[in-house]
ZAMAR-531163 format. One record per residue: x, y, z of N, C-alpha, C in turn; residue in three letters. Coordinates in steps of 0.001 Angstrom, whole numbers, padded with zeros to 6 digits, always signed. Example, Ala and Ser with C-alpha at 12.3 -4.5 7.8 and 13.67 -1.06 7.14 Angstrom:
// residues 2
+013190-005690+007800+012300-004500+007800+013200-003300+007800ALA +012850-002250+007080+013670-001060+007140+012900+000030+007870SER 
//
This chain:
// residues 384
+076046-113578+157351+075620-113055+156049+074508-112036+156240UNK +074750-111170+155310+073707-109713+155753+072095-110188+154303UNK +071609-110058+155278+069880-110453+154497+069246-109471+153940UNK +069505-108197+154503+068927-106858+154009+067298-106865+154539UNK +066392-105835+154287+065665-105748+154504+063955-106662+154692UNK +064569-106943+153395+063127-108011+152867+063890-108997+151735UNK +063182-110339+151537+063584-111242+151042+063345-110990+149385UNK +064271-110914+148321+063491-110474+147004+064101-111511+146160UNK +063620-111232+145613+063011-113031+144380+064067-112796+143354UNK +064709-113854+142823+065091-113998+141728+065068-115148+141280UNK +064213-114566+139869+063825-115745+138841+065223-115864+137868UNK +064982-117830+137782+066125-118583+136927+064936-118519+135730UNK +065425-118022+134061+064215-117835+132945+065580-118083+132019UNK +064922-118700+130934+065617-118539+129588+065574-117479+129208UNK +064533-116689+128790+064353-115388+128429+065163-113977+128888UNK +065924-113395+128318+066854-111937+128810+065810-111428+128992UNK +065077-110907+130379+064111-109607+130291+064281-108718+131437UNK +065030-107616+131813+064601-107341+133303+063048-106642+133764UNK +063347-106841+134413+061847-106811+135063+061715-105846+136198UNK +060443-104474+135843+060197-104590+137759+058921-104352+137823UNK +058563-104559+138949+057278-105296+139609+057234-103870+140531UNK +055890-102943+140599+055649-102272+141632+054485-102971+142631UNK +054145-102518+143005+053203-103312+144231+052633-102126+145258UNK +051293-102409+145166+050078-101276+145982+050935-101419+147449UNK +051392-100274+148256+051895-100308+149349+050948-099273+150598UNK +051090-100361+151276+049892-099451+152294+050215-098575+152785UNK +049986-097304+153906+050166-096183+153840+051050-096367+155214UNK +051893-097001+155382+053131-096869+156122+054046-095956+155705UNK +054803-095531+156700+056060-094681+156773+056922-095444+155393UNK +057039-093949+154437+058021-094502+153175+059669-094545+153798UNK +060191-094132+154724+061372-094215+154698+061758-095578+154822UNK +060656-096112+155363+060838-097658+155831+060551-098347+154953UNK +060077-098260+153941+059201-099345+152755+060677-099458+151810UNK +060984-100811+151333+061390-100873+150143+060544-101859+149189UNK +060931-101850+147659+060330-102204+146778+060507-103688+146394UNK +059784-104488+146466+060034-105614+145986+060321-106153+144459UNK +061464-106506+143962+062347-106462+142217+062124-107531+142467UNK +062017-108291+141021+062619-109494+140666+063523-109556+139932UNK +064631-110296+139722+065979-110444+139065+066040-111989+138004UNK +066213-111642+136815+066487-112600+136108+067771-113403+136019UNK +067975-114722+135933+068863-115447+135499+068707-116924+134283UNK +069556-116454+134013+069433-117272+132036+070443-117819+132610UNK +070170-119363+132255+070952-120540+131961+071300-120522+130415UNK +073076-120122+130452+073348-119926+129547+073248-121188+128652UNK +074275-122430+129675+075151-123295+129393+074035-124124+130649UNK +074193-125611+130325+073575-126715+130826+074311-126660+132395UNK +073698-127375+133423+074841-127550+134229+075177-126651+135725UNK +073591-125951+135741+073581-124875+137071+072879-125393+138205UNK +073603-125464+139133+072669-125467+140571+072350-124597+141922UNK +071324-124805+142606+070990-123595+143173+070549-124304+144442UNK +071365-123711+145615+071403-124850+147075+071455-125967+146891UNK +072982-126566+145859+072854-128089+145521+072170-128564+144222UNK +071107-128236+144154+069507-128816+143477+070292-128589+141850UNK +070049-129401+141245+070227-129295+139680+069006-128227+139388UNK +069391-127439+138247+067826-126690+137802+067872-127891+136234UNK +066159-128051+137077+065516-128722+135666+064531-128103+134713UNK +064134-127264+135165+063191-126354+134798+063797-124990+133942UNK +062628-124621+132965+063187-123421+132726+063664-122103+133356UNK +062487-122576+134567+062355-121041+135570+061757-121191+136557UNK +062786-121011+137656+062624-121696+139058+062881-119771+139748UNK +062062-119400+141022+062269-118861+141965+063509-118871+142893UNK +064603-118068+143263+065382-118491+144529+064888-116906+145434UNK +065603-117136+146617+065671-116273+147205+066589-115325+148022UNK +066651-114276+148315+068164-113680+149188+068758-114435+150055UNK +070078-114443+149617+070888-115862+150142+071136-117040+149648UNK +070558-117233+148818+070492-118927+148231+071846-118580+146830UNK +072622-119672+146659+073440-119998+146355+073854-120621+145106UNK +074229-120304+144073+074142-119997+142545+075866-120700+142183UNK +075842-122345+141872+076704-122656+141161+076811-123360+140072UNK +078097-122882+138926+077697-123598+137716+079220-125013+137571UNK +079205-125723+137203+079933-126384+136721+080876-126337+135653UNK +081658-127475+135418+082414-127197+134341+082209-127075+133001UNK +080787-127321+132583+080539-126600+131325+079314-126159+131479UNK +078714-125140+132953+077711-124533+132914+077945-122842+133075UNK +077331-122217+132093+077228-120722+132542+075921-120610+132527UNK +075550-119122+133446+074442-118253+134056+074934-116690+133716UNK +073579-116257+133225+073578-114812+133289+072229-114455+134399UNK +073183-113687+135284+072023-112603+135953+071735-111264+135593UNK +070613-110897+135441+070214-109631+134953+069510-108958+136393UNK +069729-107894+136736+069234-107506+137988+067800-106546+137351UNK +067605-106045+138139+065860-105713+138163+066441-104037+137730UNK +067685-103451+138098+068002-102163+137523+068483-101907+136154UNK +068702-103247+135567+069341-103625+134218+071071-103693+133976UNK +071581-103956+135320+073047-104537+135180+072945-105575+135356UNK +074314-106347+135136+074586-107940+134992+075260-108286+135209UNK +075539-109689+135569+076848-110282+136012+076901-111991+135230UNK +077962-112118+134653+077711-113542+133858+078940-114358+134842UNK +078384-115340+135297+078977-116722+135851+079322-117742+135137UNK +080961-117465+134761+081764-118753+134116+081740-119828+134511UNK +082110-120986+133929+082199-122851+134374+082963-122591+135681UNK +082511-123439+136709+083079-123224+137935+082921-122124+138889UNK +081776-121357+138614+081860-120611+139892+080878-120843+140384UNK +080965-119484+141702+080200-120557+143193+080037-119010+143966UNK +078598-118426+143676+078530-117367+144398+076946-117150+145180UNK +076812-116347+146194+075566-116107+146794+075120-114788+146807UNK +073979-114997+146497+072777-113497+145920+072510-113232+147543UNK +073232-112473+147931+073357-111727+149532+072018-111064+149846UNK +072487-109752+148624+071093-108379+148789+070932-107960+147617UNK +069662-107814+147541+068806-107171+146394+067624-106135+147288UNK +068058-104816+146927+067302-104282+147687+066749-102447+146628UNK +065475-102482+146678+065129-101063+146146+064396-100253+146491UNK +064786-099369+147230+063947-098504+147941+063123-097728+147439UNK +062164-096975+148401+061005-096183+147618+061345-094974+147272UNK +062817-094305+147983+063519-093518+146808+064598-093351+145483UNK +063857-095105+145327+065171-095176+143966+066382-095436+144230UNK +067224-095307+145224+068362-096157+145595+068199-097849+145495UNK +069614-098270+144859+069145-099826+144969+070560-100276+145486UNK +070567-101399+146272+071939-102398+146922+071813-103623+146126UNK +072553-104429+145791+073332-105190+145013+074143-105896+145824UNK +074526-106701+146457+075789-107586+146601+075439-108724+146784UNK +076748-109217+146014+077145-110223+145940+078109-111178+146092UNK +078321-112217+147005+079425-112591+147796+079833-113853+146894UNK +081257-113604+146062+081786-114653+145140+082765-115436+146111UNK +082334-117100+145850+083264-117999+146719+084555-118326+145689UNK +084173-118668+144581+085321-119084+143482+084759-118858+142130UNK +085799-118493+141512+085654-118759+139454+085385-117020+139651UNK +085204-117629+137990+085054-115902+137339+083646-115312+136633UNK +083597-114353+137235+082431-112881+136868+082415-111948+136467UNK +081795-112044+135149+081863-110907+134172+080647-109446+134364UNK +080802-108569+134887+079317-107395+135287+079892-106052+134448UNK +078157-105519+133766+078169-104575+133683+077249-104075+134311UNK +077661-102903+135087+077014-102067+136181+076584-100848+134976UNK +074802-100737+135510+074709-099284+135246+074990-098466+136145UNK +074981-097066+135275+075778-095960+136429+074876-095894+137643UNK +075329-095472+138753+074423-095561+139759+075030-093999+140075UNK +074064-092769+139783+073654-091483+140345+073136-091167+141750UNK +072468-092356+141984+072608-092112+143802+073447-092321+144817UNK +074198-091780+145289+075004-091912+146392+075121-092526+147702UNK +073608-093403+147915+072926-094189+148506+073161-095522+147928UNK +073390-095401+146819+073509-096786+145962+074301-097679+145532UNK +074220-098651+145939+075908-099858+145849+075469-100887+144957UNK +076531-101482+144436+077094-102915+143880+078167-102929+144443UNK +078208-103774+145090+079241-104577+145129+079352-106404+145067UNK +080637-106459+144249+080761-108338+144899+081838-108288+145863UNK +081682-109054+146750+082731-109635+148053+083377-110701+147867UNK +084384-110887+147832+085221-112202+148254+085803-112075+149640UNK +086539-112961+149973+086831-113684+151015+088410-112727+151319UNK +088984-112447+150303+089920-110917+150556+089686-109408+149923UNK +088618-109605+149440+088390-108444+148844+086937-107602+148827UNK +086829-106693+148361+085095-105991+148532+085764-105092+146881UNK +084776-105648+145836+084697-104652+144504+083405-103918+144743UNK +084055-102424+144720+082883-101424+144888+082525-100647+143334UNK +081483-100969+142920+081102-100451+141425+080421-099473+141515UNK +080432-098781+140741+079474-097647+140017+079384-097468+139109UNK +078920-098168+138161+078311-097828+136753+080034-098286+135912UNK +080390-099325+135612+081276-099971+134710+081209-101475+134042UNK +082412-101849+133919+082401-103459+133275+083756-103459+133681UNK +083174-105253+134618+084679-105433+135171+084732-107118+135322UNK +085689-108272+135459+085405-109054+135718+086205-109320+137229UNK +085726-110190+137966+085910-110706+139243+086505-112160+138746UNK +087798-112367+139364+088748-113929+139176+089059-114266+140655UNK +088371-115644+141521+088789-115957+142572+088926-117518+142578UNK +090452-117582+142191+091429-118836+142426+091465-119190+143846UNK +091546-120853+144219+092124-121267+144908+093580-121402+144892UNK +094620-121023+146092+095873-121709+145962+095972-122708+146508UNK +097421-123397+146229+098237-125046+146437+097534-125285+148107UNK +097637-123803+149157+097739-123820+150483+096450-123664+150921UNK +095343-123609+150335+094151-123374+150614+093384-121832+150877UNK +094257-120939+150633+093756-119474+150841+093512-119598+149288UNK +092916-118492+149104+092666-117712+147779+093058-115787+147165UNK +093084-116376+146504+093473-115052+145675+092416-114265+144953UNK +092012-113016+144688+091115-112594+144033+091689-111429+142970UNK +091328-111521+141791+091855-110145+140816+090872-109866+139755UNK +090674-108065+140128+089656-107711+139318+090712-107098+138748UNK +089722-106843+137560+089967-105841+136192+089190-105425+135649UNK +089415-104371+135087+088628-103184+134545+088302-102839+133172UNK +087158-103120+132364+087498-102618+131272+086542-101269+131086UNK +086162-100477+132162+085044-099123+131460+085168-098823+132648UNK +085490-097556+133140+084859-096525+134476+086301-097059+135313UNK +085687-096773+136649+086796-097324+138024+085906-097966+138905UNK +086836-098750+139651+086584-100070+140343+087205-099271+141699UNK +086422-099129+142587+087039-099246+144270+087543-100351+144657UNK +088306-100966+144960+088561-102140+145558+089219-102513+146887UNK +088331-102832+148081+088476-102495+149329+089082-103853+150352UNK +090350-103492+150837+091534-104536+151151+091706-104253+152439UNK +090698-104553+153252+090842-104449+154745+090452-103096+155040UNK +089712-102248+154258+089264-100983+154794+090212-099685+153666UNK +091653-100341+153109+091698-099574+152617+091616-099669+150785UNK +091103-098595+150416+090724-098274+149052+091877-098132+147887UNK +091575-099016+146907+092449-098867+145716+091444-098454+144502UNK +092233-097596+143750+091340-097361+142495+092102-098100+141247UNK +090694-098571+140762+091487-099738+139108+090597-098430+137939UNK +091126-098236+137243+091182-097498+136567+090706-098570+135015UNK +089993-098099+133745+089931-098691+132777+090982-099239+132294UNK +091062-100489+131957+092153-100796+131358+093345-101531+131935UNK +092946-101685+133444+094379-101628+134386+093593-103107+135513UNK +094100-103468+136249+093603-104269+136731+094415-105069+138505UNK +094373-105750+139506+095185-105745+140277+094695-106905+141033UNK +095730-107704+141727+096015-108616+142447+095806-108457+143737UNK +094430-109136+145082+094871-109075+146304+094959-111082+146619UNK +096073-110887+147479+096453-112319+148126+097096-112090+149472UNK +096729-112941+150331+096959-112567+151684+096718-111631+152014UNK +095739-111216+152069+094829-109889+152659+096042-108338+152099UNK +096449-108172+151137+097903-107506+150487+097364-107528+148691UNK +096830-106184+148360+096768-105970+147682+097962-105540+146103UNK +098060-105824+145179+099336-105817+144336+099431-104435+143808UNK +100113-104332+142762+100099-103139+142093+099334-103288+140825UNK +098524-101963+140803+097464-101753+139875+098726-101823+137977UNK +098021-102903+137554+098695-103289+136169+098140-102762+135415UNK +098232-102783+133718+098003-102934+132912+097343-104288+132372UNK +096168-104261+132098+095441-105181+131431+095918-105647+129805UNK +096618-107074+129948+097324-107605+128476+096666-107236+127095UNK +097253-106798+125873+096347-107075+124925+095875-107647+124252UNK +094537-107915+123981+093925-109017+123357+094727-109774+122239UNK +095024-111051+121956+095662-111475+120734+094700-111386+119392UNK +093475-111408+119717+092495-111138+118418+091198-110399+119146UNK +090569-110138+118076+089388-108647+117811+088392-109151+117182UNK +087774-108982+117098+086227-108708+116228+085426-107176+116635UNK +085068-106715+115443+084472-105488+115704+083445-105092+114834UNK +081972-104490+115050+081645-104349+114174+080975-102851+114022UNK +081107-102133+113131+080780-100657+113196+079946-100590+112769UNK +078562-099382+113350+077427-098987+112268+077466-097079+112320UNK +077066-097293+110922+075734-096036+111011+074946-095707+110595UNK +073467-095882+111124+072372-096204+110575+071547-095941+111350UNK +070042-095720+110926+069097-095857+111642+068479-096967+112318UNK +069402-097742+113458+069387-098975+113928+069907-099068+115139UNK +069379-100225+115885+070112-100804+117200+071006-101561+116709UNK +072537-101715+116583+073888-102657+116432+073873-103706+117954UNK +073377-104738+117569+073642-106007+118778+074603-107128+118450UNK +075140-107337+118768+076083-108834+118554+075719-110034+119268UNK +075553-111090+118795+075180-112426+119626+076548-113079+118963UNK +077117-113910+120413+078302-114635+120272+077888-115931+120254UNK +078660-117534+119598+078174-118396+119620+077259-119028+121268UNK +077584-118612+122477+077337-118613+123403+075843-117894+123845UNK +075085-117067+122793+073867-116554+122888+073636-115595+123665UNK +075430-114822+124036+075385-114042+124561+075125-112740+124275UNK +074609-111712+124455+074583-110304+123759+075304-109048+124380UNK +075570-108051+123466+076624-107020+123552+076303-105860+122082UNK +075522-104917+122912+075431-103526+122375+073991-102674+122681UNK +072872-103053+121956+071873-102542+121819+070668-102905+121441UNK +070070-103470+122463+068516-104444+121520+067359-103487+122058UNK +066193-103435+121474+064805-102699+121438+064561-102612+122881UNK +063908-101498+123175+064409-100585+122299+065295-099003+122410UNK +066383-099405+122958+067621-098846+122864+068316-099487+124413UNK +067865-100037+124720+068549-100347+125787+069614-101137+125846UNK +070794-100996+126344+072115-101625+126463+071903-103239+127543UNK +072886-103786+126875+073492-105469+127285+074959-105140+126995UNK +075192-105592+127825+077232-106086+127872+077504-107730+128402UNK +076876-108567+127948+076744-110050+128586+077922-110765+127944UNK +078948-110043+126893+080230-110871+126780+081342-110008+127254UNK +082094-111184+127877+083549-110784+128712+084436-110254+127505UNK +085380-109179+128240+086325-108393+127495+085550-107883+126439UNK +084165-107193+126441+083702-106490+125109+083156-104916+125895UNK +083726-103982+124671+083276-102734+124803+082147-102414+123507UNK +081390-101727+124326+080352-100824+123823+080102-099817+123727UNK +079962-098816+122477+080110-097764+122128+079350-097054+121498UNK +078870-095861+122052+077841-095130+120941+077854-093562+121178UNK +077487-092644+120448+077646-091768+120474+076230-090733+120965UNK +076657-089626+122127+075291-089923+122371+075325-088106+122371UNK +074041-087562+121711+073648-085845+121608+073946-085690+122566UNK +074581-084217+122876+074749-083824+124105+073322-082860+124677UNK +072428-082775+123657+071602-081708+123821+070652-082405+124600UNK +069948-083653+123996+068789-084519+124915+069505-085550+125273UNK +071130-085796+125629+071564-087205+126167+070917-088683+125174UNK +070505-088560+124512+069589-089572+123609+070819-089636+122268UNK +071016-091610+122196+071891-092262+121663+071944-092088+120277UNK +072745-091689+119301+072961-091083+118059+073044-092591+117496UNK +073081-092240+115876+072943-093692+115420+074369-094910+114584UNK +075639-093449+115926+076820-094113+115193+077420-095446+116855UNK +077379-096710+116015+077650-097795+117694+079164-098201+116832UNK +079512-098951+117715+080555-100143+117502+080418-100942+118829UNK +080997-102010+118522+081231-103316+119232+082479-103982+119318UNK +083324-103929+120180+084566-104457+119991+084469-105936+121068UNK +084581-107182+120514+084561-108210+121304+086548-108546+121209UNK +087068-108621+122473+088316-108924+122594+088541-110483+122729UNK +089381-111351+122001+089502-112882+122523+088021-113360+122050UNK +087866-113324+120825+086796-114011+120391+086451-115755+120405UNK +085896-116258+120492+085797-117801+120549+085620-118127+119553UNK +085382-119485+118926+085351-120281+117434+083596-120548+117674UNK +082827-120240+116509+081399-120750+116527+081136-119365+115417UNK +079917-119492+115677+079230-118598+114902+078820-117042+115349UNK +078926-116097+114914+078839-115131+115914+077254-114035+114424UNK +076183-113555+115495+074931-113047+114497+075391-111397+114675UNK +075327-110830+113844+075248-109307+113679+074111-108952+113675UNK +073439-108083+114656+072452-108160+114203+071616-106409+114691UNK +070413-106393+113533+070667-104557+113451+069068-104790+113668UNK +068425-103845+114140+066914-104104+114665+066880-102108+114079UNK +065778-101984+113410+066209-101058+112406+064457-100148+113321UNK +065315-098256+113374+064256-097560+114043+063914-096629+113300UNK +063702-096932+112325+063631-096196+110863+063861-096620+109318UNK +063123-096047+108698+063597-096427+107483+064939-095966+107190UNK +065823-096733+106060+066572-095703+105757+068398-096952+105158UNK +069524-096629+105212+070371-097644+104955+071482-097661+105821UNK +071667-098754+106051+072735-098884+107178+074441-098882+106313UNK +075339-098391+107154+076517-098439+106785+077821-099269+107963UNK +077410-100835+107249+078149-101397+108097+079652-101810+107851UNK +080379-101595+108624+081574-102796+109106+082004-103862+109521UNK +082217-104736+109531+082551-105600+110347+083981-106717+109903UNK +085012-106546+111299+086227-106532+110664+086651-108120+111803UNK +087831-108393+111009+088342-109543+112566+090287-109421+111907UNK +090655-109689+113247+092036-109271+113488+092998-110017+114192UNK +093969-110407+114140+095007-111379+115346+096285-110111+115263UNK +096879-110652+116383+098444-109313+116246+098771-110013+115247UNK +100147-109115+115196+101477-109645+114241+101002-109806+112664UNK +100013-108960+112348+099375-109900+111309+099229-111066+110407UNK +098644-111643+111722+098504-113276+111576+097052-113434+110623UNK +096428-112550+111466+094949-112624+109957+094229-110889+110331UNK +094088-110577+108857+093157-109080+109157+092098-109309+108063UNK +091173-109073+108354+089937-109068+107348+088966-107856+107506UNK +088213-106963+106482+087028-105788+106791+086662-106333+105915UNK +084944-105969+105817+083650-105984+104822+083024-105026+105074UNK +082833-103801+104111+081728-103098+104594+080660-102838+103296UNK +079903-102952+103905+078076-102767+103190+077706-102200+103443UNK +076429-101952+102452+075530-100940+102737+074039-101662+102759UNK +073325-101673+103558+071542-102553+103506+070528-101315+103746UNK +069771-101621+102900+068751-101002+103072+067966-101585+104243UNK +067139-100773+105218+066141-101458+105854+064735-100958+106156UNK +064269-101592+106664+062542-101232+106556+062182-101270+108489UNK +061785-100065+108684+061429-099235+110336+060870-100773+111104UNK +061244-101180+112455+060901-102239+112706+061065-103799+112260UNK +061973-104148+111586+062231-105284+110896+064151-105465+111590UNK +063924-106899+111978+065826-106918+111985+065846-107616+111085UNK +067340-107106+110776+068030-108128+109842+069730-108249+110871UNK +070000-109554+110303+070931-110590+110960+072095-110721+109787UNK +073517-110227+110047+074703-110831+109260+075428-112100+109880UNK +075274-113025+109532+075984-114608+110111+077604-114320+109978UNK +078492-114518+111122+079945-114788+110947+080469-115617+111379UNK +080935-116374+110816+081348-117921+111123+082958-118062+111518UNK +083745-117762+113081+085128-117904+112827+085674-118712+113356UNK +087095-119045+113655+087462-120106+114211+088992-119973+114425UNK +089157-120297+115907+090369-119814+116338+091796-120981+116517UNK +092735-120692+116850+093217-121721+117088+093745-121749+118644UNK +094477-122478+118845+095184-122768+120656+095875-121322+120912UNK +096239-120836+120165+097052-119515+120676+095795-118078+120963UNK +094825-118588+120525+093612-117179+120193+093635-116462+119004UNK +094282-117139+117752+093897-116398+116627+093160-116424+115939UNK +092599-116220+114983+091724-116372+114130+092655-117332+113074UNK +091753-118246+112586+092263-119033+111209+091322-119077+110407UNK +089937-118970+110323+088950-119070+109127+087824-117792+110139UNK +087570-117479+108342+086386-115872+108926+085920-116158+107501UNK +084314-116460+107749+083179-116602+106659+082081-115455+106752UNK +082009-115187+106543+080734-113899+106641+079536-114376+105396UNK +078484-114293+106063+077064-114618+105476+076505-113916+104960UNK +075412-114173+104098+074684-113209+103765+073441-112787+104577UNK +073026-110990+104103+072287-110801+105536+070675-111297+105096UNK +070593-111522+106290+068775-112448+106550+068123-111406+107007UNK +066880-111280+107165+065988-110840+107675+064932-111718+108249UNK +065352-111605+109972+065318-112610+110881+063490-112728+110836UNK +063300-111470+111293+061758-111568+111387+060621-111752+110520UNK +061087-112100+109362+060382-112098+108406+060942-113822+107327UNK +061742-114604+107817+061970-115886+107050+060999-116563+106979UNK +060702-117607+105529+060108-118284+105262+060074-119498+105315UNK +059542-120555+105869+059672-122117+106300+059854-122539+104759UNK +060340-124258+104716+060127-124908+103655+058931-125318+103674UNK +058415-125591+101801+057605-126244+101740+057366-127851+102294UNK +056021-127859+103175+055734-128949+103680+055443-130022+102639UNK +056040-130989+102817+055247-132551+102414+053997-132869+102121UNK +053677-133245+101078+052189-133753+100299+051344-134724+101514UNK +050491-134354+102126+050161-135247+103045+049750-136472+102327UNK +048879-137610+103396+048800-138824+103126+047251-138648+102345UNK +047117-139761+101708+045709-139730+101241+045099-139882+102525UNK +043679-139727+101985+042444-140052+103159+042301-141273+103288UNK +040907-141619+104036+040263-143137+104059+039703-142926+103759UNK +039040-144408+102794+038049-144392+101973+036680-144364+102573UNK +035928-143348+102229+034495-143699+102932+033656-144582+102788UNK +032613-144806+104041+031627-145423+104220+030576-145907+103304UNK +030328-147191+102746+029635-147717+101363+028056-146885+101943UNK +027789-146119+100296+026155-145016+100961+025005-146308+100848UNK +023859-145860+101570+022651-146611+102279+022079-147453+101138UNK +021291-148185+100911+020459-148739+099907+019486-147929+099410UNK +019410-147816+098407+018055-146827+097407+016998-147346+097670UNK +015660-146610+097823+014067-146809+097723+014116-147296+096421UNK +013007-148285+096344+012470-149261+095667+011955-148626+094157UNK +011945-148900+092832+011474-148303+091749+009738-148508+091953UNK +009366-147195+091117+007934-147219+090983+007393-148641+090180UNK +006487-149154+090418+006077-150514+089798+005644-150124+088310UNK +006028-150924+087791+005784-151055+086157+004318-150828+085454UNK +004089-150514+084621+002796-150459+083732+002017-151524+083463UNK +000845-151986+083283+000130-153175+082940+000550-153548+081472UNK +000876-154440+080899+000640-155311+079558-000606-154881+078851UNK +000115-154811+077578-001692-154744+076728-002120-156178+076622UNK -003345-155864+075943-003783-157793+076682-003692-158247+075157UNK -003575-159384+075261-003325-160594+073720-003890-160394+072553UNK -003877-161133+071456-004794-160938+070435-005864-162098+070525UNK -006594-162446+069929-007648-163714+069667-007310-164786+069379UNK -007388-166042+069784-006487-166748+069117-007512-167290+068048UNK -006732-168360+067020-007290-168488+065482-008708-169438+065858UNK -009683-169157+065260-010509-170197+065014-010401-171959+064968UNK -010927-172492+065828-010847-174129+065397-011332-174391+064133UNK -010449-175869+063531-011396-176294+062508-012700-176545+062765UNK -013398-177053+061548-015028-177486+061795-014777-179211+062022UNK -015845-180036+062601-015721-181000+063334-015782-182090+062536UNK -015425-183201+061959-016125-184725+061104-017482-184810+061105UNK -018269-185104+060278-019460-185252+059993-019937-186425+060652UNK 
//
């Protein structure tokens, strides 16, 4: 296993944040220096371990090499220190190889998947120095700036199979040295060191989508707490599988215009938040639609909200699918304004205790003297 240069940290955190860390470097030769990143990973789902070890903690340290598996009802999101990602479904079993960033901005990435499935969105990588890749055991996915997922089955015979697919950009995919291109949309099979023919990726049986245009970031959170589009402040997440992200961007300063959409493919049953984090005053013009083929169910709502510069507001959608992937119930909420809700009124507390009986009073001033008697009557006079 290749270690790379220097050992670099990645933190297990609840919190989505990427992170980077510069550090005072002494006046050694820069060709030789790289940068020390830290890399986030969110426990999506209960149920992750790391060299064995259950994580009990919110946020544990690992290091290059150490070994990242989730169970059957655990997922992990990794967020790398350049701001791509890779989400780890129930059952997989992969090792954080290299994390590496040099002092000219090139960064390496790989990651060696043993089994299950991985969902990544790669940012573009403009340096030509600069890799992602994940490895399997027949395959090498070479990225540059897309969204793709990684599937590595065991077979009956004990070899494995690996098949990526593509949903944004192209995928290199390297089969003993030689190169296949997966194209958006298309996707391909290697087994026995024998790569398949580049397919067509099936179409989704149901949709969710939600359109804006407004003076706002458009984010989606899936019941899974996953995110997909645009949170503060403008920076992109793609953390749900089969979802595209879309925005329209000036060609004059490259800087993101304020028309997005969100297309989540194969939606799950739970609750899913719309949610608009607003960079201006002004009113949003939303959509938000859900769909099965054959028209089995089609539903749109579109509104209009006013919003206030800095404030999100949140649309609740409540759906629910059945065994085939369709939609059968779609509730849509009314919109909240997340950052600004009000608690219930609290409970009348308890009475007090009664206080302490007060001290004894000083003594009254003593009383006045009596006036004095009258005379009493004269005796009679005496017997003669």
């Amino acid at each position: 296993m290749k270690i790379g240069k220097i050992a670099i940290a990645v933190v297990i955190a609840v919190a989505l944040s990427p992170v980077l860390l510069y550090f005072a470097l002494p006046s050694y030769s820069l060709a030789s220096m790289v940068l020390p990143a830290i890399t986030n990973l969110t426990v999506v789902t209960d149920s992750v371990t790391v060299n064995g070890e259950q994580v009990t903690t919110p946020e544990i340290t690992i290091s290059v090499g150490d070994r990242v598996r989730t169970s059957t009802t655990g997922r992990a999101l990794i967020t790398f220190f350049e701001g791509s990602s890779t989400l780890l479904e129930p059952d997989t079993d992969i090792t954080v190889e290299e994390l590496i960033k040099e002092v000219d901005g090139s960064t390496t990435i790989i990651l060696f998947q043993e089994l299950g499935s991985t969902w990544s969105r790669v940012r573009k990588l403009f340096d030509t120095a600069s890799n992602f890749n994940i490895e399997t055991v027949s395959a090498v996915a070479i990225v540059r700036g897309t969204a793709l997922s990684v599937n590595v089955d065991q077979l009956p015979d004990g070899s494995t199979s690996t098949e990526v697919a593509v949903s944004e950009g192209t995928v290199d995919v390297d089969v003993g040295g030689k190169l296949i291109k997966v194209p958006s949309g298309k996707k391909t099979k290697v087994k026995d060191g024998q790569a398949g023919e580049v397919l067509d990726i099936p179409d989704s049986v149901s949709r969710l989508s939600a359109t804006m245009t407004s003076p706002a970031w458009l984010n989606v959170i899936d019941p899974l707490e996953r995110n997909a589009g645009l949170v503060f402040p403008g920076f992109e997440v793609n953390e749900v599988p089969l979802c595209s992200v879309a925005y329209v961007v000036n060609p004059e300063d490259n800087k993101k215009l304020d028309e997005q959409s969100i297309v989540i493919h194969n939606p799950i049953s739970g609750i899913y938040k719309i949610a608009m984090h607003a960079k201006d005053n002004g009113v949003v013009k939303l959509t938000i639609a859900g769909e099965s083929n054959d028209d089995v169910f089609s539903s749109s709502d579109y509104q209009e909200i006013d919003v206030v510069k800095n404030r999100i507001y949140v649309v609740p959608l409540q759906i629910t699918m059945n065994e085939e992937g369709e939609i059968t119930d779609y509730v849509l909420g009314d919109v909240i304004q997340a950052d600004k809700g009000q608690g219930n009124k609290g409970n009348q507390g308890n009475s007090g205790t009664p206080g302490n009986s007060g001290n004894q009073g000083n003594s009254g001033t003593p009383g006045n003297s009596g006036n004095q008697g009258n005379s009493g009557t004269p005796g009679n006079s005496g017997n003669q």
